[in-house]
C-alpha positions as CSV (number, residue, x, y, z in Angstrom):
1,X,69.1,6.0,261.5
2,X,67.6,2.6,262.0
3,X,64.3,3.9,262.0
4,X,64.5,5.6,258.7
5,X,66.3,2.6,257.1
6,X,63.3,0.5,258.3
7,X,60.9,2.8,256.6
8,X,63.0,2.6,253.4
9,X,62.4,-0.6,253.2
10,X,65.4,-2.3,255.4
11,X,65.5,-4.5,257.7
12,X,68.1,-3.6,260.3
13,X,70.0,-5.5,263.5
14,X,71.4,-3.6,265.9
15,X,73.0,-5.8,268.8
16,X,72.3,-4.0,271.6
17,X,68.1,-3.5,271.3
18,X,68.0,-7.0,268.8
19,X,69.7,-9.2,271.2
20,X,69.0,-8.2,274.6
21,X,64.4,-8.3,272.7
22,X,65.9,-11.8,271.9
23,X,66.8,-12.9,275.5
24,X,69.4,-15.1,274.5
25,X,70.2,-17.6,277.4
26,X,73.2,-16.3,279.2
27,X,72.5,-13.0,277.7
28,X,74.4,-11.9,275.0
29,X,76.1,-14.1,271.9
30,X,78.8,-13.5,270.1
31,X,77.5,-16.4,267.4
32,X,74.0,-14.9,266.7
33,X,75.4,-11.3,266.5
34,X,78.3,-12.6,264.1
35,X,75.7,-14.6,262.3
36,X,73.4,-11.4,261.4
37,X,76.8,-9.2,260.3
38,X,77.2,-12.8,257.8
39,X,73.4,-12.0,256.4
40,X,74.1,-8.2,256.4
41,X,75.2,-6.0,253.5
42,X,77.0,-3.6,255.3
43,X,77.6,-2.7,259.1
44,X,77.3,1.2,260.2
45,X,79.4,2.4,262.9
46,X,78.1,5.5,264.5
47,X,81.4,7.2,265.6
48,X,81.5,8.6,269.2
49,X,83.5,10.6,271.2
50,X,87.3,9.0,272.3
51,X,86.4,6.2,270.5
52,X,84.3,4.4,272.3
53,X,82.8,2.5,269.3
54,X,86.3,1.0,269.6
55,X,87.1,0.3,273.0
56,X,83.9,-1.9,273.4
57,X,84.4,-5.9,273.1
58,X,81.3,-6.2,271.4
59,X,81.7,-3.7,269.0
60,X,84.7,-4.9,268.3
61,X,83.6,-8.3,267.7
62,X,80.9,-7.1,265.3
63,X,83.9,-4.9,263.5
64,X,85.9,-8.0,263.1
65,X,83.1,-10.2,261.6
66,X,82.6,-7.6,259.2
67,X,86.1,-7.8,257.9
68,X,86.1,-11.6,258.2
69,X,83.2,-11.6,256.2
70,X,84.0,-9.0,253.7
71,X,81.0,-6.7,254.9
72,X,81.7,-2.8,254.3
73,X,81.4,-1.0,257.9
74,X,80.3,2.4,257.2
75,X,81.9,5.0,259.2
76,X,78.6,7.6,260.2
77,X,79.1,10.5,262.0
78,X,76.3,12.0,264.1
79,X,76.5,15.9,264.0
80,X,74.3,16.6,266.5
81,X,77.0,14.4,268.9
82,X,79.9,14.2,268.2
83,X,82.5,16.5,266.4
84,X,84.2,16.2,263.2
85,X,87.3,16.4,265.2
86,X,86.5,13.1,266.7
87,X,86.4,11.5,263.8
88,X,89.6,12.6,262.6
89,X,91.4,11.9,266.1
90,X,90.5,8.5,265.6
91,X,91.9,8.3,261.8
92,X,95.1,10.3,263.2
93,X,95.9,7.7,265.5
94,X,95.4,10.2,268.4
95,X,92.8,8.7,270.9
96,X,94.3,7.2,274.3
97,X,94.6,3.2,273.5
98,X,93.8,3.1,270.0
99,X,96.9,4.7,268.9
100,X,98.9,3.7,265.4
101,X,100.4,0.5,266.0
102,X,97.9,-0.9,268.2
103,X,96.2,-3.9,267.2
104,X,92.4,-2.1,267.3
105,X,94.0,1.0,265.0
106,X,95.4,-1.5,262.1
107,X,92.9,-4.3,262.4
108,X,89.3,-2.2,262.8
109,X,89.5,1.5,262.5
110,X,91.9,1.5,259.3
111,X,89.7,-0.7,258.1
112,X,86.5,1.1,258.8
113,X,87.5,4.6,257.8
114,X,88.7,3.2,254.1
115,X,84.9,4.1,253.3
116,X,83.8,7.0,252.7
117,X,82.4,9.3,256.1
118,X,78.6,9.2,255.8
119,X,76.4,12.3,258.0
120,X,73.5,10.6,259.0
121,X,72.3,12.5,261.8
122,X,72.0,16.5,261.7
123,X,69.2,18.5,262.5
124,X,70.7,21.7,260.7
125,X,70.9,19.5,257.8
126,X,68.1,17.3,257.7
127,X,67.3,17.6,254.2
128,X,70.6,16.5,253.2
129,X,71.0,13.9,255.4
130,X,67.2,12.5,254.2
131,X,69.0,12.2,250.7
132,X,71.8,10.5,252.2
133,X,69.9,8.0,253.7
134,X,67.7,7.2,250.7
135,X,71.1,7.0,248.6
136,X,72.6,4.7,250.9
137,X,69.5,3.1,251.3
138,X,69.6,2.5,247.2
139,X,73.1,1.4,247.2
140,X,72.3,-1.2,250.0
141,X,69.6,-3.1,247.9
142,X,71.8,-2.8,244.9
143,X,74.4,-4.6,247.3
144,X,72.1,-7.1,248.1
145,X,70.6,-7.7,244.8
146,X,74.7,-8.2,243.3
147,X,75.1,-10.6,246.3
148,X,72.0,-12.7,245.6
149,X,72.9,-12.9,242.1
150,X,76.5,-14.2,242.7
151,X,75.0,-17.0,244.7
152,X,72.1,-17.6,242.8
153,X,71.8,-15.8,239.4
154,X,68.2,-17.4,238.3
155,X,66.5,-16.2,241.8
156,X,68.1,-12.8,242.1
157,X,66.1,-10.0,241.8
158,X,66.5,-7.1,239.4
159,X,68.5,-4.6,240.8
160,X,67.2,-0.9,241.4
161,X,68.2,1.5,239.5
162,X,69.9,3.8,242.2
163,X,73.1,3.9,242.3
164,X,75.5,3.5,245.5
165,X,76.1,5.7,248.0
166,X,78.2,8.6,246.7
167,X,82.1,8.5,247.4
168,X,82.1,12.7,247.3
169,X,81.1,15.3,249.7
170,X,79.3,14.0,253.1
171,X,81.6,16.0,255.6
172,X,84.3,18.6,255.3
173,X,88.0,17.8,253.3
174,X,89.9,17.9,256.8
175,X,88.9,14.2,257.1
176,X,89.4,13.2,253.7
177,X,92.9,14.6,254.1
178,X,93.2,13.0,257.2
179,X,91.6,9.5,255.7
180,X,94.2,9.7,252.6
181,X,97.0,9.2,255.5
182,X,96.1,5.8,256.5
């Protein structure tokens, strides 16, 4: 996904390869990684298996400076990995330690899976999933081009005319069923 963001023109941070090419002194930092989620549009969280996107600290961090910061994290779901039924475990309430009530289920996951489910990695769809990326792609400049004008209206630049990732259709109803009941 990064990799076909970049050649659309994006320029992406991911934590894990960004900060450990940065050797920060004393290895990771929760400042510079909650600094670039502050410059960022949007934050996409590749959903995994029992929720491990979830149970790690520094994901969870990142979540939580998204929220802070009013970023939208984008829930994607990589066919080729992981299964729908993942994804709707997780928006069910029904993955060991990250159950309804917990603090990780109200604070991050409700908060991530109140956007639309985006399939961004399938090989039996690739075409699809090219679209998806250019449309989400579009809708991330369009983000940033509303954000620049707010703060600075004279030096923004004109938006494109794309319009933002679409709300309909990118996986099967059972999770928008299942999203409806948080």
């Amino acid at each position: 996904v990064r990799t076909a963001l970049e050649a659309l023109g994006l320029k992406v941070f991911n934590p894990d390869m960004d900060m450990s090419r940065l050797h920060v002194d004393g290895g990771a930092s929760g400042e510079l990684m909650e600094e670039n989620v502050r410059l960022s549009s949007i934050v996409l969280v590749v959903i995994s298996r029992k929720g491990a996107v979830f149970k790690s600290h520094w994901c969870r961090k990142e979540l939580g400076a998204a929220k802070r910061f009013g970023r939208p994290a984008v829930p994607i779901l990589n066919a080729d990995t992981t299964a729908l039924q993942d994804a709707k475990d997780l928006i069910d309430g029904k993955v060991e330690g990250l159950e309804k009530g917990t603090e990780v289920y109200e604070e991050l996951i409700r908060y991530v899976f109140k956007e639309q489910i985006l399939e961004l990695v399938s090989t039996q769809h690739a075409a699809e999933v090219a679209q998806r990326l250019k449309t989400l792609a579009d809708g991330i400049r369009k983000m940033h081009s509303d954000d620049q004008q707010q703060h600075d209206p004279e030096q923004a630049a004109v938006p494109p005319s794309a319009a933002p990732p679409s709300q309909g259709g990118a996986v099967p109803q059972a999770l928008a069923s299942a999203q409806q009941r948080l």
